[in-house]
N, C-alpha and C positions, 0 to 999 in steps of 0.2 A: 665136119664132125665137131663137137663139143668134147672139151674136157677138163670137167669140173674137181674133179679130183687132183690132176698133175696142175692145175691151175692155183688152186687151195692152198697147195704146199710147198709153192715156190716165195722162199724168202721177197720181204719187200727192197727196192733196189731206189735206191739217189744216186744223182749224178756226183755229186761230192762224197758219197761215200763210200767204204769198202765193199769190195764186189763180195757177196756172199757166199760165194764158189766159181770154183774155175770153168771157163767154157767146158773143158774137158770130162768135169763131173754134171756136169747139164744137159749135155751130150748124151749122156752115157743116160743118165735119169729118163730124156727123153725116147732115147731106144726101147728100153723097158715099157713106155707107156704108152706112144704114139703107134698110132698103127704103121705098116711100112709104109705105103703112099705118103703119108704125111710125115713119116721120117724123113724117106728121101728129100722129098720138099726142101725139109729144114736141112737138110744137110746140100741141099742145091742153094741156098738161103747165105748160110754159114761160109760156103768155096772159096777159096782165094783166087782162082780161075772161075768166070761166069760158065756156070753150066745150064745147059737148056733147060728151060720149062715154060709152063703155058699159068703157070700163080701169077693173078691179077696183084696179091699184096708184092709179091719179087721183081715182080717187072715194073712196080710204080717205085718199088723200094731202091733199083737199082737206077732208076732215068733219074730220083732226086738226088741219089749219090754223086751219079754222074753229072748234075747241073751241078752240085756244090763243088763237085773236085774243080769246076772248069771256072765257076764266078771268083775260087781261090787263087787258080792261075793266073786271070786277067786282073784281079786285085796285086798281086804280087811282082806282075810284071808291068802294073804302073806304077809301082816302087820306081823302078829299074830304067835308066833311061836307054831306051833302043832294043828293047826287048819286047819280040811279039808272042806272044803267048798262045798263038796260033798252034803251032805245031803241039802242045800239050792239052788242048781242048781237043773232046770226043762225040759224036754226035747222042744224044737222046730224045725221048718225047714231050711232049708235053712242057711247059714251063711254069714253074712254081715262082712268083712274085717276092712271094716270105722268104724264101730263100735267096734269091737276091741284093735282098732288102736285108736280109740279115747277114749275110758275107760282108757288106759292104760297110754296114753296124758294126760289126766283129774289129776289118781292118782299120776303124777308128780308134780302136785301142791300142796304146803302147806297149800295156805289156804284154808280151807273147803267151805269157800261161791265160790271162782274163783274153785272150784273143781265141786261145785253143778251147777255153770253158766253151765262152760263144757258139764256138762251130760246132760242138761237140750236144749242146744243146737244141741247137739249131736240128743235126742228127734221131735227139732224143724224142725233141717235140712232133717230126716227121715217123716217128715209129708210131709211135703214143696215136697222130693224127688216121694213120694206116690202119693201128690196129678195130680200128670204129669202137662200138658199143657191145658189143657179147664178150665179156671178158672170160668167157669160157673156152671161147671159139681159137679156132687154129690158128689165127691171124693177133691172137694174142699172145697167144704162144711165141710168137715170130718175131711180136715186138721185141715182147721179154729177153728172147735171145739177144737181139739186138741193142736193146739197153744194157744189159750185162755185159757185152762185149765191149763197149763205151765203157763200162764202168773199172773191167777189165785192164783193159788200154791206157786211160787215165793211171789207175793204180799203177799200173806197169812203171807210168811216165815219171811218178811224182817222189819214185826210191829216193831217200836223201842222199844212202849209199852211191850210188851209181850218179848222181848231182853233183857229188863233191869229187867224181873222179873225172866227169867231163869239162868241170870249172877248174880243175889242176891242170887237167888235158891245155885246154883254152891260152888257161894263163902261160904256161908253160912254153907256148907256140908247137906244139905237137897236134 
């Protein structure tokens, strides 16, 4: 299903920049406009528990999450001397190249936030890739959420407030 209207009127969103509402009012926006099948969806989409479904964009969505979470774990645990990253890798389908290629880009960087940008883009550009070409279409919608959520997240991350209380934390040895 197409929807050019709820599409039209969602702010534009960057990965550096302020998320222009909270999941929670997007949410709510989409309940209003999306029919219920394609709510559920996005809210099978959105879960923090994988819930069933048979969406071709969700289950290619969730197999690249899943190779990113696990190229991160074997990146990190060849930090680590003696650590198998076994036990924290999960099975998925398919394998995505650019995503490997780019976990491993990412762990070249020192600093942790331009480490986090990476990954976090890497994330972006797989939406943006999923959502194809009808930027009407429901699968756009899907991205959208899922860049907002990125942009969400970030913002979450980047409080100065809560920066300055985990670097007192740190220094402090607490």
């Amino acid at each position: 299903m197409s929807y050019p209207y709820l599409v039209s009127t969602l702010p534009m969103l960057g990965i550096d920049k302020q998320p222009p509402m909270s999941m929670e009012d997007f949410v709510e926006l989409c309940r209003e406009q999306l029919n219920q099948n394609d709510f559920a969806e996005l809210e099978a989409l959105l879960a923090e528990e994988e819930l069933p479904t048979n969406n071709s964009f969700i289950i290619e969505w969730r197999s690249a999450d899943t190779q990113l979470r696990n190229a991160v774990a074997r990146a990190r645990a060849a930090k680590l001397d003696g650590v198998d990253a076994g036990k924290w890798l999960k099975d998925h389908s398919g394998f995505d190249v650019v995503l490997e290629n780019g976990v491993a880009s990412a762990f070249q960087e020192r600093n942790p936030a331009l480490r986090q940008r990476a990954l976090d883009l890497l994330l972006w550009e797989k939406a943006s890739e999923l959502a194809g070409f009808d930027e009407f279409s429901l699968n756009a919608i899907f991205a959208y959420a899922l860049q907002l959520r990125i942009c969400n997240i970030r913002s979450s991350q980047m409080d100065s407030e809560k920066g300055a209380a985990r670097l007192a934390a740190v220094a402090s040895g607490k």
